[in-house]
C-alpha positions, 0 to 999 in steps of 0.5 A: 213223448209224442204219443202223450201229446208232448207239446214243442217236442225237440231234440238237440245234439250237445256232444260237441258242447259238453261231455254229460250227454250226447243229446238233450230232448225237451219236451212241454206238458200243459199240467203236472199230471201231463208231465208224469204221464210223458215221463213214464211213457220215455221210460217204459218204452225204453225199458221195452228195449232194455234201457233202463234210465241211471236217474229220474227226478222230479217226478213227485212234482211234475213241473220238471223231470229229468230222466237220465239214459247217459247218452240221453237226457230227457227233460219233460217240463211244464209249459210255465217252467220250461219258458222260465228255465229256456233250456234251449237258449242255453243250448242256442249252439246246439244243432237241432235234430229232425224229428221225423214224422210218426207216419213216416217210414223209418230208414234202414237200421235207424232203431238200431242205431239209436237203441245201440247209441242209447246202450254205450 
């Protein structure tokens, strides 16, 4: 998401609350054109790594897409709709996840670990 400049980008680890994800990330877009353009870039890095998404919605308008990876969900708003929608707030009892600096180097076994979570 980072790379086409998602903005408020945030990760919330759900499992304990639901049984449809593991983890919700949420991240905004200041333009319909914006908000396709970070969709794709989650899909084509994963399938980078042979992960395929099981659903993508939204796409044909842009306020809101929801891709589908199980484990993962993604949901890459609009500004307007993602303050209207605040999945966050319902959320509230989520732990949110760090999301490490891009410039930082990654922990041992990390892109193991989350390519192996996203395959289960």
């Amino acid at each position: 998401m980072l790379d086409k400049k998602a903005l408020d980008v945030q990760v919330l680890h759900v499992a304990p609350l639901t049984s449809i994800a593991d983890y919700l990330v949420l991240g905004s877009a200041e333009s319909d054109r914006q908000t396709r353009a970070v969709a794709d870039s989650i899909v084509d890095a994963l399938s980078r790594v042979n992960q395929r998404p099981l659903s993508l919605e939204g796409t044909a308008s842009g306020q809101w897409v929801l891709i589908d990876f199980g484990d993962v969900v993604a949901h890459v708003f609009r500004q307007d709709a993602r303050s209207h929608y605040a999945l966050e707030r319902l959320w509230s009892d989520a732990r949110l996840i760090p999301i490490p600096d891009k410039d930082a180097t990654p922990t041992p076994g990390a892109k193991e670990r989350l390519t192996r979570k996203t395959r289960s």
